[in-house]
C-alpha positions in Angstrom: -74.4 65.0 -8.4 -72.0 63.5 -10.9 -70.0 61.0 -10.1 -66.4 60.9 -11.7 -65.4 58.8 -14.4 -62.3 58.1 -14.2 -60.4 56.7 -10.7 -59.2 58.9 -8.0 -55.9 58.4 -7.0 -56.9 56.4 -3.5 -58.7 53.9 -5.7 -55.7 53.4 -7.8 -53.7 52.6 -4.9 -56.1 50.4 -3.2 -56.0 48.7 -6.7 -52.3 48.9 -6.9 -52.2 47.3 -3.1 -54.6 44.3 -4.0 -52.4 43.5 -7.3 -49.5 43.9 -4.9 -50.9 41.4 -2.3 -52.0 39.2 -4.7 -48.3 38.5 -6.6 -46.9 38.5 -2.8 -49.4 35.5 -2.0 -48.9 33.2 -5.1 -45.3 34.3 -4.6 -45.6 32.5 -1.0 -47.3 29.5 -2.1 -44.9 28.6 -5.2 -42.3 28.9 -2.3 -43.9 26.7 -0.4 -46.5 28.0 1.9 -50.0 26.0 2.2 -52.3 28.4 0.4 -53.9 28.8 4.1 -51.0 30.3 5.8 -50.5 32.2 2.7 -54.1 34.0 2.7 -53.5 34.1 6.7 -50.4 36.4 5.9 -51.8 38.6 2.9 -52.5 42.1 4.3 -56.0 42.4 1.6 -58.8 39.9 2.5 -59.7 37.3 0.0 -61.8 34.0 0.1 -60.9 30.7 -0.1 -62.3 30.0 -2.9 -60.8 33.6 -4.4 -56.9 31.9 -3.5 -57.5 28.8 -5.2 -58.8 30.5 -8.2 -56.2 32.9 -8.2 -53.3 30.0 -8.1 -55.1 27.7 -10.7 -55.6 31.1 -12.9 -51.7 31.9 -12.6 -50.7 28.3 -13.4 -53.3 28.2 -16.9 -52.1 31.8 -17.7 -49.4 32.9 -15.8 -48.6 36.6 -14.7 -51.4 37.9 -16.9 -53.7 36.1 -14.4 -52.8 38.6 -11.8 -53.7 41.6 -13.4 -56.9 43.4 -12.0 -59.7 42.9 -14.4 -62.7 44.6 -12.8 -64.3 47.4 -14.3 -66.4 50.2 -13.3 -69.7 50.8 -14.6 -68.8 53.4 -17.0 -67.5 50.9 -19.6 -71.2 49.7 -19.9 -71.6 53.2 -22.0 -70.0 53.4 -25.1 -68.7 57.5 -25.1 -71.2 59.8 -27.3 -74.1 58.0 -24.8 -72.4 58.7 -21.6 -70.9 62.0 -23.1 -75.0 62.4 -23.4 -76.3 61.4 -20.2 -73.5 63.5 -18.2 -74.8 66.8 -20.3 -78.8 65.8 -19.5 -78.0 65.1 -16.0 -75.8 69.3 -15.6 -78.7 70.5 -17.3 -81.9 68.7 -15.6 -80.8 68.1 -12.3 -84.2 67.3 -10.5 -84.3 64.3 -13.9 -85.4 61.1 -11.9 -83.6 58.2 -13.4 -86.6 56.6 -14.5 -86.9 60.3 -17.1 -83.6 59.9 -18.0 
């Protein structure tokens, strides 16, 4: 089985939703919402911890701090390797991982 590289379009939204939620909450708190009630009213989960960082981030950096910057583990190959191991994978596909 190969799993896709690039993002499907649910996982975009759900990224797009988070980013959303995230400019919504620090939009709350520079209002004037406690970061508590804030993170109470957000409709995507985060820590504690994850709020505070988020509105100490956006005051060093600004918007730019509320841009998603996780990756998938596809950017851990540079393209000719993982162009490689997708084309051994199709052609062996009983290759443990260990083989491969």
């Amino acid at each position: 089985m190969i799993i896709p590289i690039v993002a499907t379009a649910e996982q975009r939204q759900i990224s797009h939703a988070r980013q959303a939620a995230r400019r919504e909450l620090v939009r709350s708190v520079q209002e004037g919402m406690t970061p508590r009630e804030a993170r109470r009213r957000c409709p995507v989960r985060m820590h504690r911890t994850t709020v505070y960082r988020l509105l100490k981030c956006v005051k060093r950096e600004g918007e730019q701090a509320l841009t998603e910057r996780r990756h998938g583990h596809t950017t851990k190959l540079r393209e000719d390797i993982l162009t490689w191991v997708l084309d051994y994978c199709q052609s062996h596909p009983s290759a443990s991982s260990a083989e491969v």
